[in-house]
ZAMARGU-4260 file (C-alpha; in steps of 0.2 Angstrom, whole numbers, plus 5000, padded with zeros to 4 digits):
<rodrens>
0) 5000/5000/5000 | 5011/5013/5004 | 5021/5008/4986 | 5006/5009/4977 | 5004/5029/4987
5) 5021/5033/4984 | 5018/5029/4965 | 5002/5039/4964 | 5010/5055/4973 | 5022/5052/4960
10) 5012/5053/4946 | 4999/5067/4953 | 5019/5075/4959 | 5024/5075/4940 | 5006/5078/4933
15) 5006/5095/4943 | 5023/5101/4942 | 5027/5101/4924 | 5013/5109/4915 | 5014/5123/4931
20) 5032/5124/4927 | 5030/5125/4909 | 5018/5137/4911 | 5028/5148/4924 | 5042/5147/4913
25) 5030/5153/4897 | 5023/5166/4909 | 5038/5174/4914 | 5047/5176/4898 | 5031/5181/4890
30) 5031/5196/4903 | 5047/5200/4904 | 5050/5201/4885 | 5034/5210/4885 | 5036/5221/4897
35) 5054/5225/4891 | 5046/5230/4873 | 5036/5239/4881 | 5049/5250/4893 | 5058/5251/4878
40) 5045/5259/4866 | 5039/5270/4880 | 5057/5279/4883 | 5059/5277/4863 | 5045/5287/4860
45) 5047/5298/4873 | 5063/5302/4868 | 5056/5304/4850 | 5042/5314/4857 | 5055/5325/4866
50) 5064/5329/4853 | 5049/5333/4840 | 5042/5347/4854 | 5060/5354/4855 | 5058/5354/4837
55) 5041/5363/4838 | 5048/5374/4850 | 5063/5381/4838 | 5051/5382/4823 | 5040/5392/4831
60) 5049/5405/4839 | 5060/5406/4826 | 5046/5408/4814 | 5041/5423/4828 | 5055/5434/4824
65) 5054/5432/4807 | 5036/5434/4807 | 5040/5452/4816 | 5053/5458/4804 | 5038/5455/4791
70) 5027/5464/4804 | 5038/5478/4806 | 5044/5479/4786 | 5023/5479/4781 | 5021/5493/4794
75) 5032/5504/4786 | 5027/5500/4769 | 5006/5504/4774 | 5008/5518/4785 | 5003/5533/4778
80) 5012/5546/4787 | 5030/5539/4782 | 5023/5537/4765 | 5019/5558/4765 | 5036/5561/4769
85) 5044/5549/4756 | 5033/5556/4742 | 5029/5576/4744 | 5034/5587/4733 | 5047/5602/4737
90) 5052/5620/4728 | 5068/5617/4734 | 5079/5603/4741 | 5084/5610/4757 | 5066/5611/4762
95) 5066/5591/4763 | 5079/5591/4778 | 5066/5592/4790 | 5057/5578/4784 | 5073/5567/4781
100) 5075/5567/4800 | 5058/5565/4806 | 5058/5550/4795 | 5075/5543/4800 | 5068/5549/4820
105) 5051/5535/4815 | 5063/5522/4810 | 5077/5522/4824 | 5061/5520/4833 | 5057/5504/4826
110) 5074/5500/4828 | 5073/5498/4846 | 5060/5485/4847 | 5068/5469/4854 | 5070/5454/4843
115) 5070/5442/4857 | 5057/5444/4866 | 5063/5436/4882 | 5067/5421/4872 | 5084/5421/4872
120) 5097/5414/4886 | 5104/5424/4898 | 5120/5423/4890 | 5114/5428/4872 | 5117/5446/4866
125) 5101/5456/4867 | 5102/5465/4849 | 5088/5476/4842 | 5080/5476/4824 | 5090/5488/4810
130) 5078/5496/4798 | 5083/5505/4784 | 5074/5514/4769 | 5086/5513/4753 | 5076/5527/4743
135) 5074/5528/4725 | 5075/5544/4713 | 5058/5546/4711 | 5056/5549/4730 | 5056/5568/4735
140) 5070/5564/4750 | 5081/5555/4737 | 5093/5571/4736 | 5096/5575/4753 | 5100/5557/4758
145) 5119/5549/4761 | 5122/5540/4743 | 5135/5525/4751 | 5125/5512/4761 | 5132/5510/4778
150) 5122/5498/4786 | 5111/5500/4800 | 5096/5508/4804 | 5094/5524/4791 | 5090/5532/4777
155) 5101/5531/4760 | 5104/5531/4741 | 5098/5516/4734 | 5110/5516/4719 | 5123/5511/4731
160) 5115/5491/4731 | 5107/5489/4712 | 5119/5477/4709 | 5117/5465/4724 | 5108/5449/4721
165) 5094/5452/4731 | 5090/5469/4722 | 5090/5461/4707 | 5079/5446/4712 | 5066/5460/4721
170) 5064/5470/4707 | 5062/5454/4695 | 5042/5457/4708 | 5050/5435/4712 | 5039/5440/4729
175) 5031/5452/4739 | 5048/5452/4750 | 5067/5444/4748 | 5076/5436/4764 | 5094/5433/4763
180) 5109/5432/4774 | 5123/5440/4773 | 5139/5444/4787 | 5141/5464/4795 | 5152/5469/4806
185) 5155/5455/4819 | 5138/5446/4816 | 5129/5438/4806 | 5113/5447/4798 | 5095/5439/4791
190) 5089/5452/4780 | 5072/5455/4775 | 5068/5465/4761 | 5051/5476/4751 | 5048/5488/4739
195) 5039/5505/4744 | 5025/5508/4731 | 5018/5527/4732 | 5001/5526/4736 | 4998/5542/4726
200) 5002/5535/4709 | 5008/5514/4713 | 5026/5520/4709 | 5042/5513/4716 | 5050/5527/4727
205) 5061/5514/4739 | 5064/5499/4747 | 5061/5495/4765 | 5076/5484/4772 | 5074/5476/4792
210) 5090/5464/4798 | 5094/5454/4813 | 5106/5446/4822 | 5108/5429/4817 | 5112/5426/4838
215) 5096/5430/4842 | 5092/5412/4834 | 5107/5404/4844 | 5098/5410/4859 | 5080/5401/4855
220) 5091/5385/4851 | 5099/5387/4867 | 5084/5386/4874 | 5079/5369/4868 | 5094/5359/4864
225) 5094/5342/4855 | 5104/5331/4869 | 5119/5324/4854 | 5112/5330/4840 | 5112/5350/4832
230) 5101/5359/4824 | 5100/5368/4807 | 5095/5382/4797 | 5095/5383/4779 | 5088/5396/4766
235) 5081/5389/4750 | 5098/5385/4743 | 5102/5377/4756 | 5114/5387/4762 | 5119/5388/4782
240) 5112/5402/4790 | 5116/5396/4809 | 5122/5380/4812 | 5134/5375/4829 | 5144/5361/4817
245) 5144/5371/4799 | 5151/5388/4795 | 5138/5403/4789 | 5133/5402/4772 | 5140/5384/4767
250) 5131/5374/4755 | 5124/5358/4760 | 5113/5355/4742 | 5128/5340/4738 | 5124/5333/4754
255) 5115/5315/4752 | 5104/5321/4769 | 5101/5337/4764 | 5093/5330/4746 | 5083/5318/4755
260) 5072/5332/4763 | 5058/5331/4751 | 5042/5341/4754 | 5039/5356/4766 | 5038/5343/4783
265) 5043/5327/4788 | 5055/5314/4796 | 5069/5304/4788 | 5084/5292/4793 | 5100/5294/4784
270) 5119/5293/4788 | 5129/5309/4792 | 5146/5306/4796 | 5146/5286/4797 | 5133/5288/4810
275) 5115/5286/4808 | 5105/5299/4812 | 5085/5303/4811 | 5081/5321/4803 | 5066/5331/4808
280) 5062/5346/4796 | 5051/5359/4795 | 5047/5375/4782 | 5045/5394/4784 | 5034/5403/4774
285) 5048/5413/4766 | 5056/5395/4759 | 5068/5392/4774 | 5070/5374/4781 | 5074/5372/4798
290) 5083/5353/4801 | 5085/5344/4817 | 5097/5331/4817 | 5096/5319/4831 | 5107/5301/4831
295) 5098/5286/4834 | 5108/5280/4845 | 5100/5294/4858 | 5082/5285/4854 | 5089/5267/4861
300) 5102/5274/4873 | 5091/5264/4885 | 5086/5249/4878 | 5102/5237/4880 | 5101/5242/4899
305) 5081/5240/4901 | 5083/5223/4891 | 5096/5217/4905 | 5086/5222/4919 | 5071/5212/4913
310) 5079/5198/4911 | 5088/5198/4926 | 5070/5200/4935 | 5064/5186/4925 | 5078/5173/4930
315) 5075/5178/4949 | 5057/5176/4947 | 5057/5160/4938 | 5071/5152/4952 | 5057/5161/4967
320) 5043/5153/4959 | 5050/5135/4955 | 5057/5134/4971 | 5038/5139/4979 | 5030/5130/4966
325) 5038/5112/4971 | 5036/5116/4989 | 5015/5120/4984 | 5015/5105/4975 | 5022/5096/4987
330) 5011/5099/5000 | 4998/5097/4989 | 5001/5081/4981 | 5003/5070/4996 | 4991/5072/5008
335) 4978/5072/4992 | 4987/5054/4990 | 4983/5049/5008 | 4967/5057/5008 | 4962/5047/4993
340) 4969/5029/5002 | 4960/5033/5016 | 4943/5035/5006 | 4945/5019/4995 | 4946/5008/5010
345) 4930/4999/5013 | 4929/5002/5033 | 4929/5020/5030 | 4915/5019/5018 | 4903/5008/5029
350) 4907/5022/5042 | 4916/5010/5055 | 4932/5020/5054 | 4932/5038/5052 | 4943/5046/5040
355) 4961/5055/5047 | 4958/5073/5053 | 4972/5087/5050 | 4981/5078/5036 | 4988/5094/5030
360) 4993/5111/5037 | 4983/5116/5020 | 4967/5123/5028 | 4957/5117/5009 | 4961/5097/5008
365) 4957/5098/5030 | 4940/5106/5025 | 4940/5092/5012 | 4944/5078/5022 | 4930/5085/5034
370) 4918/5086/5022 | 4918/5071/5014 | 4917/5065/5032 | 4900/5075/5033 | 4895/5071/5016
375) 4895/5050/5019 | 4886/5054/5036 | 4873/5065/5029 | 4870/5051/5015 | 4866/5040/5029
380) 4854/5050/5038 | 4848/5056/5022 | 4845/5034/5018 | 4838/5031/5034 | 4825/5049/5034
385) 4819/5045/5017 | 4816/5027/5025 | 4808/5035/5039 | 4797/5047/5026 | 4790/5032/5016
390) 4783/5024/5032 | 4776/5037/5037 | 4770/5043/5021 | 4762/5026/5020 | 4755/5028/5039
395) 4747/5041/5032 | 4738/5035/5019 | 4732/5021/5030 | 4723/5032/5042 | 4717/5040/5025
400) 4710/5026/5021 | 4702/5022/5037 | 4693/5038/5038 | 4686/5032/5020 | 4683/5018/5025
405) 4673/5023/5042 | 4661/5032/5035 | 4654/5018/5022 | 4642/5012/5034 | 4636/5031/5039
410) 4633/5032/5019 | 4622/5019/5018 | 4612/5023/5034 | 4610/5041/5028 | 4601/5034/5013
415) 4591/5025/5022 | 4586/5041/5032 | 4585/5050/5014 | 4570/5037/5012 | 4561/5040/5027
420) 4561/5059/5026 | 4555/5058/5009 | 4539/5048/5014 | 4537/5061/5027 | 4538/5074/5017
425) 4553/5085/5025 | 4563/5091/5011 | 4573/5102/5023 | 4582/5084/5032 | 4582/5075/5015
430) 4591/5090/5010 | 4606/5089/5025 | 4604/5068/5023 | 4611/5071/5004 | 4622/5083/5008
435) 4629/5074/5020 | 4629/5060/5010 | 4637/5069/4996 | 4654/5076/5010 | 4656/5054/5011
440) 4650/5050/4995 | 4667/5061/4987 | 4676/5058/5004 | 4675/5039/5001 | 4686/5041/4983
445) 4692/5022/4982 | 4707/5027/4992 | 4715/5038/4979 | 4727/5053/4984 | 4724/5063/4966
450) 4707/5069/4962 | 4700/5080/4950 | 4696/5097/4956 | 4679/5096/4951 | 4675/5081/4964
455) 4688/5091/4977 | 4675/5107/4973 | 4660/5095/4976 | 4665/5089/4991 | 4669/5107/5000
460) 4650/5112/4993 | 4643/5099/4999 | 4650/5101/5017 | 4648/5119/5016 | 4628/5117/5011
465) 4626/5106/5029 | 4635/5122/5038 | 4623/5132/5032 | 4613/5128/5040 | 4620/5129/5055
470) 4625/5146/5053 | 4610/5157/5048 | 4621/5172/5039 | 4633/5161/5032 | 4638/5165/5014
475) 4647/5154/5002 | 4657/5157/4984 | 4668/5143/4974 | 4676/5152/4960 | 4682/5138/4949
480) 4687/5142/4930 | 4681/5128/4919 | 4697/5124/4911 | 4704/5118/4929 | 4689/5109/4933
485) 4699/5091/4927 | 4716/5096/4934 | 4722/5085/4949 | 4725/5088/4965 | 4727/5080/4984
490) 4711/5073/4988 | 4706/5082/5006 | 4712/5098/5005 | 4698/5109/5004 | 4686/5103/5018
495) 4698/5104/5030 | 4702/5123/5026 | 4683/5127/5026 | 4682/5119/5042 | 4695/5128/5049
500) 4685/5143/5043 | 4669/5139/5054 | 4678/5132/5068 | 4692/5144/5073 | 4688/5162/5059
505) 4669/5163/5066 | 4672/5155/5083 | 4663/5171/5091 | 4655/5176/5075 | 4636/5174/5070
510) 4631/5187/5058 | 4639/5193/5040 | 4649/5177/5040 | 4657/5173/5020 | 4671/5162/5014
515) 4677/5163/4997 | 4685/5146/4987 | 4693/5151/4971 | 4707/5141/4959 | 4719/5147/4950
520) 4735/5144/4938 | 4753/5151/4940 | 4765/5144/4929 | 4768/5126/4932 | 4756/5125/4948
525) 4738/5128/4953 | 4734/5137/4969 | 4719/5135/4979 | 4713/5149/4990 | 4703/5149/5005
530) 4699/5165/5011 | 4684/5172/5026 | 4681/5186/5035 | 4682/5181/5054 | 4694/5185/5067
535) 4709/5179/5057 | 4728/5174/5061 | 4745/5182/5062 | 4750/5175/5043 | 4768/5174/5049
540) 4765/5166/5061 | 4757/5151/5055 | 4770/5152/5042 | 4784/5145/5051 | 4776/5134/5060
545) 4772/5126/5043 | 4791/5127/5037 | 4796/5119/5055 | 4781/5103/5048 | 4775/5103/5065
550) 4761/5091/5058 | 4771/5075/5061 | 4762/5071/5075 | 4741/5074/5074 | 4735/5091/5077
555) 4719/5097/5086 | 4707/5094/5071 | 4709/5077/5071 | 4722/5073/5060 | 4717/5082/5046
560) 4720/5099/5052 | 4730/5114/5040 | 4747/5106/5047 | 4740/5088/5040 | 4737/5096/5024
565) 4752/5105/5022 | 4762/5089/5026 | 4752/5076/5012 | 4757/5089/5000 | 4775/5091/5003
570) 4774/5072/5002 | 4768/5071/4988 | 4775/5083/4980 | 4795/5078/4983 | 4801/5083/4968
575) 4800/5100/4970 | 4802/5104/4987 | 4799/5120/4997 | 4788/5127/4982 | 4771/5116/4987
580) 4763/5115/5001 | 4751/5128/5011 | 4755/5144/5013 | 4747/5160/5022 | 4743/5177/5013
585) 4742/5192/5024 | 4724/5201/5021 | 4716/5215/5031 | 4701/5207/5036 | 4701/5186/5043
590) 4712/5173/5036 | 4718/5168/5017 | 4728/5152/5015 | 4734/5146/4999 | 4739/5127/4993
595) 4751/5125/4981 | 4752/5110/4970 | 4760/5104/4954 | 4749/5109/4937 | 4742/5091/4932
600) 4730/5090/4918 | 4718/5078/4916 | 4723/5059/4912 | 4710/5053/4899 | 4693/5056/4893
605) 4684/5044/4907 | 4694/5056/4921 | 4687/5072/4912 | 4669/5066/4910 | 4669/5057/4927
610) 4655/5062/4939 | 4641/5077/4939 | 4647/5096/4941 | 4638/5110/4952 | 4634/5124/4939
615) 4634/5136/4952 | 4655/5131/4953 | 4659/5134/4933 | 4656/5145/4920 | 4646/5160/4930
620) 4658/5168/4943 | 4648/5183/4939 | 4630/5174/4949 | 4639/5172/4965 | 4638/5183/4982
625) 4652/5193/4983 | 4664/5194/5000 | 4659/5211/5006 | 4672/5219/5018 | 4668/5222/5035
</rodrens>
């Protein structure tokens, strides 16, 4: 025996602990190598995501100051009192002078907006806008203006430019506006620059010029720097207008990534520099790009470190749970072995040994082992109740059948009666005799428990007619629809109700006295009611003592009583049990009990047509006394 255990541990051991180990190992890989895909597209695309609002951030503040010099350049081109001054007419030159300085006076004044606006770094060099009006002959200042270009804000000749590039290209009407680049002085300067029409006549009388400081764009980048990569700003020959790693004004247009930068927007991976990177680039309005180069090495700087993390957690986790798994299993597997030897042998069965208590410090198999303890108890109690039931069951029938049988005589001696008051001529005895006759006659029943509720209906009228006349103010009504007049139930149900009625409900009652019978279907059951009008019961009351089936033992109506009842229909009606049986309905007047019972139709044609049928009963509901309330 303890072979054959020790092999079955084995097996159940074996059964257990490799599929759970399989599926721990399958587990833990899943999830680490889906978590570390997932910890590594996370700080990917945040990283990425990063990047692309630095990006955002560049474009659009340098896209701000270039949106202001294009601000500034359409102010001085539309406002109307610098255009009076450019264009009025003098007798002589020297009137002009006045003019010439409250002009230049307006455009220092623009002058000294800042570029910046508080976007820089506190180590960039706050620089302020230069504008500059380069005045053709047509304009009445022309003569009284400096004839060489000097830069900076002020007025001047433009004669002195008209072979520059950008002249050429303005006057070609290209665009409303040039941009170019080009160095002064120490710096670097982004030029912007627009004809001035006359607004008199639509002639050309100068060209408004507005610069800046290309380190006004060094100090937005160094606002939002790419962590190993660098930024780039390119005019549309792809020239450098700032870069940290390429020198102003170098053309990149041979470059392979700078060709690659088809469209207006977008994001592309090349190689700069035997390293590759990924290139974020965006458009100005004017035909500028701005490039943002960042190596993909900063996107996955991360992942070789996340990737040996996870898989370090995963070779601890799967060592923890294979050592707790074949310690669970373990303590699992053997006392389940035990447990099952104990229950195979036949002593334990037949409930001449008990089974071993506390096998296992697992509180589950304990509960069980005690369990199955209970369960073969119960099974032998439930054995010897269900004995017990059927005797008592058939005890019952046999007092039945007795009371049947005891009245037989009385039957025959009441017709004899019936005879004699006939001869005399009292119909009112003859008509007790046969009612009387009638409660035997249907009482009698051959001994069967199932009866159809026609005969059932008969029975309780017939009994009801002899109270009657016992009671002078008693009213009666059977409400029975005609399609349940040939369904079965438990013989001996109603009488005992109605008697309980006159007995107990009108016990100090003599006047106004009524109890209703009525039937009806729910479902798969048919409920009889009994309902009157006397001093009535507490409902709950009488139901729990219904659900304790106090009625084992014979109650005070002689054996027949609402606790007999109530027991011969849970008898027979096993199948199903706690829905049938009696139960109580609270009403605001008297007592109303109800018997449930299973719905079952007739069994054949000679059930249906058996015996006669009151008409008062069936078919005209509507001819009967109604209860009235008190």
């Amino acid at each position: 025996m303890g072979q054959n255990a020790s092999r079955k541990t084995s097996r159940l051991f074996n059964k257990l602990s490799l599929p759970l180990l399989g599926l721990i190992v399958v587990f833990i890989v899943l999830s680490t190598t889906a978590s570390s895909y997932i910890l590594i597209q996370v700080q990917n695309n945040h990283t990425l995501k990063m990047a692309e609002q630095s990006m955002e951030f560049v474009h659009r503040n340098v896209w701000y100051q270039f949106d202001t010099m294009k601000n500034v350049s359409a102010f001085v081109r539309s406002n109307q009192f610098i255009d009076n001054l450019i264009d009025r007419q003098y007798k002589q030159d020297y009137e002009s002078i006045g003019d010439f300085f409250e002009l230049e006076k307006n455009l220092q004044n623009l002058s000294l907006l800042s570029l910046l606006h508080n976007v820089a770094s506190n180590n960039a060099v706050q620089t302020t806008y230069s504008v500059s009006m380069l005045l053709e002959p047509t304009s009445s200042l022309y003569s009284v203006s400096p004839a060489h270009f000097f830069g900076g804000t002020g007025i001047y000749q433009a004669n002195d430019l008209i072979d520059a590039e950008w002249y050429q290209r303005l006057n070609r009407n290209e665009s409303e506006g040039v941009w170019w680049a080009q160095p002064f002085g120490t710096g670097n300067v982004v030029y912007l620059a627009s004809r001035k029409l006359s607004y008199k006549d639509g002639r050309n009388i100068g060209t408004v010029m507005v610069g800046a400081d290309t380190r006004s764009i060094q100090g937005v980048i160094g606002n939002a720097p790419i962590d190993k990569g660098y930024y780039l700003l390119l005019d549309e020959k792809n020239q450098v207008i700032y870069s940290a790693r390429h020198s102003f004004m170098d053309n990149l247009s041979g470059t392979p990534y700078v060709q690659s930068l088809h469209g207006a927007k977008g994001t592309v991976k090349a190689t700069v520099d035997n390293e590759s990177y990924r290139i974020m680039y965006d458009s100005f309005d004017n035909g500028w790009k701005l490039v943002a180069l960042v190596p993909e090495s900063h996107f996955s700087r991360y992942t070789f470190m996340i990737s040996m993390i996870c898989a370090v957690i995963g070779i601890v986790a799967l060592l923890v749970s294979g050592f707790w798994m074949h310690s669970i299993v373990t303590r699992v597997t053997v006392p389940i072995s035990r447990l099952v030897s104990a229950m195979q042998r036949k002593d334990v069965l037949q409930l001449e040994q008990p089974l071993p208590s506390d096998i296992s410090e697992i509180y589950e198999i304990n509960e069980l082992n005690q369990q199955f303890s209970a369960m073969l108890v119960m099974i032998r109690q439930l054995i010897e109740k269900s004995f017990t039931e059927e005797i008592e069951r058939r005890q019952l029938q046999l007092e039945l059948l007795q009371a049947q049988i005891n009245p037989h005589f009385l039957y025959n001696t009441l017709d004899l009666i019936n005879c004699r008051a006939l001869i005399s001529g009292d119909m009112e005895t003859s008509m007790i005799v046969r009612s009387l006759a009638n409660v035997f006659r249907y009482g009698l029943n051959k001994g069967k428990t199932w009866i159809p509720l026609k005969d059932e209906a008969c029975q309780v009228e017939a009994y009801l007619d002899i109270q009657k006349q016992m009671l002078d103010d008693l009213t009666i009504r059977i409400d029975i629809p005609e399609e349940l007049a040939a369904v079965q139930v438990i013989h001996l149900i109603l009488q005992p109700l109605a008697e309980n009625c006159i007995v107990h409900g009108f016990a100090n009652q003599t006047s106004k006295c009524r109890i209703a019978i009525s039937a009806r279907r729910e479902s798969e059951s048919v409920i009889l009611r009994v309902e009157d009008n006397g001093s009535g019961v507490d409902s709950n009351m009488m139901n729990q003592r219904l659900a304790r089936e106090s009625s084992k033992e014979k109650s005070s109506e002689g054996g027949y009583g609402t606790l007999n009842v109530h027991r011969r229909i849970v008898l027979n009606c096993k199948e199903r049990k706690g829905e049938y049986g009696l139960r109580y309905i609270r009403v605001p007047n008297g007592t109303c009990v109800e018997a449930v019972m299973p719905f079952i139709a007739e069994a054949d044609e000679a059930i249906k047509n058996e015996g006669g049928l009151s008409p008062s009963l069936f078919g005209n509901p509507a001819s009967e006394e109604r209860m009235e309330d008190e």
